[in-house]
C-alpha positions in Angstrom: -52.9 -84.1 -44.5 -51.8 -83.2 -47.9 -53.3 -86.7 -49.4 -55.4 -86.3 -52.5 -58.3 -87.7 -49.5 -57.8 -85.3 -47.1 -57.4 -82.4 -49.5 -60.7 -82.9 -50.6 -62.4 -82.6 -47.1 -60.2 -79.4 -46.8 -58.0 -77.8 -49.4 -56.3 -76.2 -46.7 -54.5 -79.7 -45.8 -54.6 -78.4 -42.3 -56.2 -79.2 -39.1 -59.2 -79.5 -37.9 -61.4 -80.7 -40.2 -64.9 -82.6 -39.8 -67.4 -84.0 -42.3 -70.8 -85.2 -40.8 -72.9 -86.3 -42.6 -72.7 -84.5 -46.4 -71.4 -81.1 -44.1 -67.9 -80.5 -44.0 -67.1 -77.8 -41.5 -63.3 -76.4 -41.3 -61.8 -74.2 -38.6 -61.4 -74.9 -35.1 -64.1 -72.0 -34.2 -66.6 -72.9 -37.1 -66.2 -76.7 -35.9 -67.3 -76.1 -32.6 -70.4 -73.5 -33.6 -71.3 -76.1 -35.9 -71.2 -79.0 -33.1 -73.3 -76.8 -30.7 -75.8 -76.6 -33.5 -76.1 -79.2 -34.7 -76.3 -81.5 -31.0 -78.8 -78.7 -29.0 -79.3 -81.6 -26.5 -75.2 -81.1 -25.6 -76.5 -77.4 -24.3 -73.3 -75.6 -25.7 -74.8 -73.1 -27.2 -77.0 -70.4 -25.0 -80.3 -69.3 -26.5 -79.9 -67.0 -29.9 -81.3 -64.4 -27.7 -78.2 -64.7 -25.6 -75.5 -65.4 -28.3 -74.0 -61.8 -28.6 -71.4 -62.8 -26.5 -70.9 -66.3 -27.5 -70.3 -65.2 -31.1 -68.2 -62.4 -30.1 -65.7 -64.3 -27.6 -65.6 -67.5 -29.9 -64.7 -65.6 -32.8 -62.6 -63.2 -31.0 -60.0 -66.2 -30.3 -60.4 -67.0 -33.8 -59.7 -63.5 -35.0 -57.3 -61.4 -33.2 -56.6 -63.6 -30.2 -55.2 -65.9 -33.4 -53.6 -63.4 -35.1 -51.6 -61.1 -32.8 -50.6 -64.7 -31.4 -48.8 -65.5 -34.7 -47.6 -62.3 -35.2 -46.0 -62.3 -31.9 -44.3 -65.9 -32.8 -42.9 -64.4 -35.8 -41.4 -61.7 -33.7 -43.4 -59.3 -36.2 -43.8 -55.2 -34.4 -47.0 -54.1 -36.1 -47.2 -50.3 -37.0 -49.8 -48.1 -35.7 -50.9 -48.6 -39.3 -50.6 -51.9 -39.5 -52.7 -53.0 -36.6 -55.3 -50.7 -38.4 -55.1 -52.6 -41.4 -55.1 -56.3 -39.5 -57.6 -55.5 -37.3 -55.9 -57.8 -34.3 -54.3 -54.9 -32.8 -51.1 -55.9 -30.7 -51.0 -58.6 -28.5 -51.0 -56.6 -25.0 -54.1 -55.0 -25.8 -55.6 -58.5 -27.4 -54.7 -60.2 -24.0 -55.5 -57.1 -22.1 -59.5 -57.2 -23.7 -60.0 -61.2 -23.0 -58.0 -60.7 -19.8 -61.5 -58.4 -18.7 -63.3 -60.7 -20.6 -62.7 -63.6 -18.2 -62.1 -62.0 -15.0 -63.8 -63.1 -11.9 -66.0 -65.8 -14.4 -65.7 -69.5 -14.7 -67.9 -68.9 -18.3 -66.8 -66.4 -21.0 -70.9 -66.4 -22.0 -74.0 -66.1 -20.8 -72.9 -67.6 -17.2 -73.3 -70.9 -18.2 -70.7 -73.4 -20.0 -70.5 -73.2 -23.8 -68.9 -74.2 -27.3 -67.2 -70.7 -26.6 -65.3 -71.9 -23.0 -64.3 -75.1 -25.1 -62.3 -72.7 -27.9 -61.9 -69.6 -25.7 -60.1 -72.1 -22.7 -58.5 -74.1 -25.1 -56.5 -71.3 -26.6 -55.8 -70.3 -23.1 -54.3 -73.7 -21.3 -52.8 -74.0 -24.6 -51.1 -71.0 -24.3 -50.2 -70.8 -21.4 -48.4 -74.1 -21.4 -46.4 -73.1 -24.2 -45.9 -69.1 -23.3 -47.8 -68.0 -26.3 -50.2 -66.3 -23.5 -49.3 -64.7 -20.8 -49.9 -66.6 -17.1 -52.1 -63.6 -15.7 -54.4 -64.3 -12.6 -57.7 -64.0 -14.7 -56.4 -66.7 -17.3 -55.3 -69.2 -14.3 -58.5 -68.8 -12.6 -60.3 -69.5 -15.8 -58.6 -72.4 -17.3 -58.6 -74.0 -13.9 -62.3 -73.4 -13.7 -62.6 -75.2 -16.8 -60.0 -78.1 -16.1 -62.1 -79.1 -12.7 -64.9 -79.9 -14.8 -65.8 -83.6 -15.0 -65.9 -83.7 -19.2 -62.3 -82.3 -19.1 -61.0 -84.8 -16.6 -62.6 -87.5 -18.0 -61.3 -86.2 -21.8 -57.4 -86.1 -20.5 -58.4 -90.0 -18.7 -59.0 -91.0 -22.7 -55.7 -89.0 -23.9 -53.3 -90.5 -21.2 -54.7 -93.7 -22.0 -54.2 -93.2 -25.7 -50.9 -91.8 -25.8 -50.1 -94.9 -23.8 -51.0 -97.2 -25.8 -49.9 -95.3 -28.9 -47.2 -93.4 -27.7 -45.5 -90.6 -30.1 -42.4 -91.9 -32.1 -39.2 -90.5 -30.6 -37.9 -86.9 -32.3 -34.5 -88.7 -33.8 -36.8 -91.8 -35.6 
């Protein structure tokens, strides 16, 4: 990711990155916005009338969901101040505001499926698995509302499949 190449779809060397056509498009959050955009046929992206909170949860994850996340893994205790000043807040009250967010709901927007459940859920089952987020009812009844869906299943078919024909190289090569 640091190759002269890859550095010059995004400077960042980081992950994930996409260039379609002559658009290059960075961040995980701005990647899927993008995508919704740019394939209206897919349907993940409600009506602009409806988008308030599409935006708001999708960047929400990418903003202080994010943040108090990698605060918390750096074992940092935020001031009163401080969480002023970051704008995340601490992680409690981050996973306390997306724990109301998704309660009761199989979509996080506009009752329907969108590029928001793909990021929103993603950041969820990820953290979850690796106890970055908390396993509260409302996130376990969310990311499994999102797992049972057909595109999920068949996505983690194509990922088992990969990673056995590919699999990882062992930790002490």
């Amino acid at each position: 990711m640091k190759a002269p190449d890859y550095l010059a779809i995004n400077p960042m060397g980081k992950v994930p990155a996409i260039q379609h056509g002559e658009v290059v498009v960075t961040e995980a959050a701005a990647i899927c916005a993008y995508l919704a955009d740019a394939f209206p046929e897919a349907g993940l992206a409600p009506p602009l009338a409806n988008r308030g909170d599409y935006y708001r949860w999708l960047f929400f994850a990418s903003g202080p969901l994010e943040a108090a996340i990698g605060l918390k893994s750096c074992n940092v205790e935020m001031t009163p101040d401080q969480e002023m000043q970051l704008g995340c807040g601490r992680i409690e009250t981050v996973l306390d505001v997306l724990a109301d967010a998704v309660r009761g709901k199989h979509h996080i927007a506009a009752d329907r499926f969108s590029a928001a459940d793909i990021y929103v859920g993603s950041h969820i089952g990820w953290g979850m698995q690796f106890g970055t987020i908390d396993r509260r009812p409302e996130f376990e009844n969310y990311w499994q509302a999102l797992k049972q869906r057909p595109a999920h299943r068949d996505s983690m078919e194509q990922i088992e499949a990969a990673m056995a024909k590919y699999p990882l190289p062992d930790a002490g090569t």
